[in-house]
N, C-alpha and C positions, 0 to 999 in steps of 0.2 A: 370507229365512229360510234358516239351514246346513241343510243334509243329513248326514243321519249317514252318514261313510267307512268303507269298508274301509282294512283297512293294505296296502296293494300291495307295496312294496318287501319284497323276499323278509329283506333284510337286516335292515330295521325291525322286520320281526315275529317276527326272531329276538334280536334286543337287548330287542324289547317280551314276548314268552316270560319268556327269562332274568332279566328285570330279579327276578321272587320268588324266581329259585333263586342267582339270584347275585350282585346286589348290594344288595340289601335281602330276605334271604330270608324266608321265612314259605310254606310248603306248602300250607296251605289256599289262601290266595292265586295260588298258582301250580296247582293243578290246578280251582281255578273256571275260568283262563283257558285253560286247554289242555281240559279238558272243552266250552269255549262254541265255542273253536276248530275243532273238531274234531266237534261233532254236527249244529250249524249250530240249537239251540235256541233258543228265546228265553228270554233270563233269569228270567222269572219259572218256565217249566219247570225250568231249571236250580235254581233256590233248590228248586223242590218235593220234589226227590227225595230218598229216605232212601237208607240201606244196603243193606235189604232188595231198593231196585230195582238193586242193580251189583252183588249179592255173592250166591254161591248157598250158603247156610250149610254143609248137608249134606254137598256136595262142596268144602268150603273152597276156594274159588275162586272170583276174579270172573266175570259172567257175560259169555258171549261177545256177547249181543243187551241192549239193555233196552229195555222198551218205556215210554212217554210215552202220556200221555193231555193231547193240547195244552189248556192252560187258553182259550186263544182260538177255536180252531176246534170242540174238542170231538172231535177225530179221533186214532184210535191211529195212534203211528208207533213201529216197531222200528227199531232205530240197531244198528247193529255197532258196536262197539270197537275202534278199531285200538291199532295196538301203544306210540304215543305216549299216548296217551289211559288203555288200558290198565295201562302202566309207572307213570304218576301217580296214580291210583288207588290203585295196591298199594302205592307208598312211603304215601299219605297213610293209608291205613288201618288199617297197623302201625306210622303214628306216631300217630293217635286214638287205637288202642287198647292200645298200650302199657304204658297206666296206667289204663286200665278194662274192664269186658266188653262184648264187642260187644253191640250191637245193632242188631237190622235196623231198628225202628219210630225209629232217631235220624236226623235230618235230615243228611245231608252237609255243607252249611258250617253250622256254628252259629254263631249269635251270642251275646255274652255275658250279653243282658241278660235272660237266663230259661233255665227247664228246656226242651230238646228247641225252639227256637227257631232256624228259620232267619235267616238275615241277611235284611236287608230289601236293596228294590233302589236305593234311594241309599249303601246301605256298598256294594255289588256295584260301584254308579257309581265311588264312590270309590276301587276297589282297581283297577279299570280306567285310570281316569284318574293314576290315580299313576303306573304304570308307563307310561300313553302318553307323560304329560308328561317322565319320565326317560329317555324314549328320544328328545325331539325331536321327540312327534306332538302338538303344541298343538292341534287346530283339529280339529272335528266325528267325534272318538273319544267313543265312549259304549260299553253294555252292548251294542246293537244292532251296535256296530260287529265283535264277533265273530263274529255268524250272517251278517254281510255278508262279511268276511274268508273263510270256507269258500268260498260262494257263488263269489268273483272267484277263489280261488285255483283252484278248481276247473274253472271258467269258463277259464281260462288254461292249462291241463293238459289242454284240449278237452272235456270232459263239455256233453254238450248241450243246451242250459237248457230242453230239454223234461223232461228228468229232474232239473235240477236245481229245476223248477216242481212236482213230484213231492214232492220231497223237503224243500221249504219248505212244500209244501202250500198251495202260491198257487193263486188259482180263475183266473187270466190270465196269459198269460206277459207283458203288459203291467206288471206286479205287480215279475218275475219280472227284466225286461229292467231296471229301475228299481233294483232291487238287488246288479245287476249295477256299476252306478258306472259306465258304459263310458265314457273321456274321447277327448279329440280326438286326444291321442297314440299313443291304441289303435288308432282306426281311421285312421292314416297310417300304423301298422307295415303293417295289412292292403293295404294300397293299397303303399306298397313293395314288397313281397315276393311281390303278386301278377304275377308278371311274364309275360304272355301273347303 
């Protein structure tokens, strides 16, 4: 049975980013992927959220936390927004509503086939898989493979998987270390460079 991959190559997941902004664009598309990238969610959290959760009306401006009530665990988690994440956001929300009035109570990606209807997680699959396959990542890319991409990139930037076991909300870093993807050529850099 495959496992579902992170995208490792720093280069890959910048062709597999761009592929909705630049060679098959569509923005929805491209800030579900830089949203799932970047919070380390699970897809079906990502489908749940409306506007009301990223946009503080009042102060017309996005919010700098949002909080998630995870559909699986049952547990609140506050996310910060960085600045990648953030920047997609505001293009996508003055391109929805451009031609309507906001609303907070509207889902974030919708789908077409009804009022206020998020996309399910087989079109999520699909928008995922398109752009892996156009970038040359045939093989165990899914929706899952974006909360695993934070994980490993993070994991490779030093953050230390007791915090990043936190921030999955795994109950074992056994969970935690399995998420991590770690292959054999990670742990021979470690074994190189340890020079004693």
């Amino acid at each position: 049975m495959s496992t579902t991959q992170p995208i490792r190559s720093k280069k890959l997941l910048e062709e597999f980013k761009e592929y909705y902004q630049e060679e098959n664009p569509n923005i929805r598309n491209y800030t579900l992927i830089i949203l799932g990238l970047n919070t380390a969610l699970r897809i079906s959290d990502i489908l749940s959220l409306k506007w009301g959760d990223i946009y503080d009306e009042k102060k017309e401006q996005l919010k700098e936390h949002i909080e998630v009530f995870e559909k699986k665990t049952g547990k609140s988690k506050i996310i910060a927004l960085n600045v990648s994440t953030s920047n997609a956001l505001y293009d996508y929300k003055n391109y929805v509503f451009s031609h309507m009035p906001y609303d907070a109570k509207q889902y974030l990606f919708l789908s077409q086939k009804g009022d206020n209807i998020p996309i399910c997680r087989s079109q999520a699959y699909r928008i995922i898989k398109q752009a892996a396959n156009a970038t040359g990542l045939y093989e165990h890319i899914s929706c899952h493979s974006l909360r695993k991409t934070f994980g490993y990139h993070a994991w490779k930037q030093g953050i230390p998987p007791a915090l990043l076991m936190d921030i999955y909300n795994h109950s074992s870093y056994k969970i935690t270390k399995r998420y991590l993807c770690i292959e054999q050529d990670e742990r021979d850099e470690v074994y190189k460079n340890i020079c004693l």
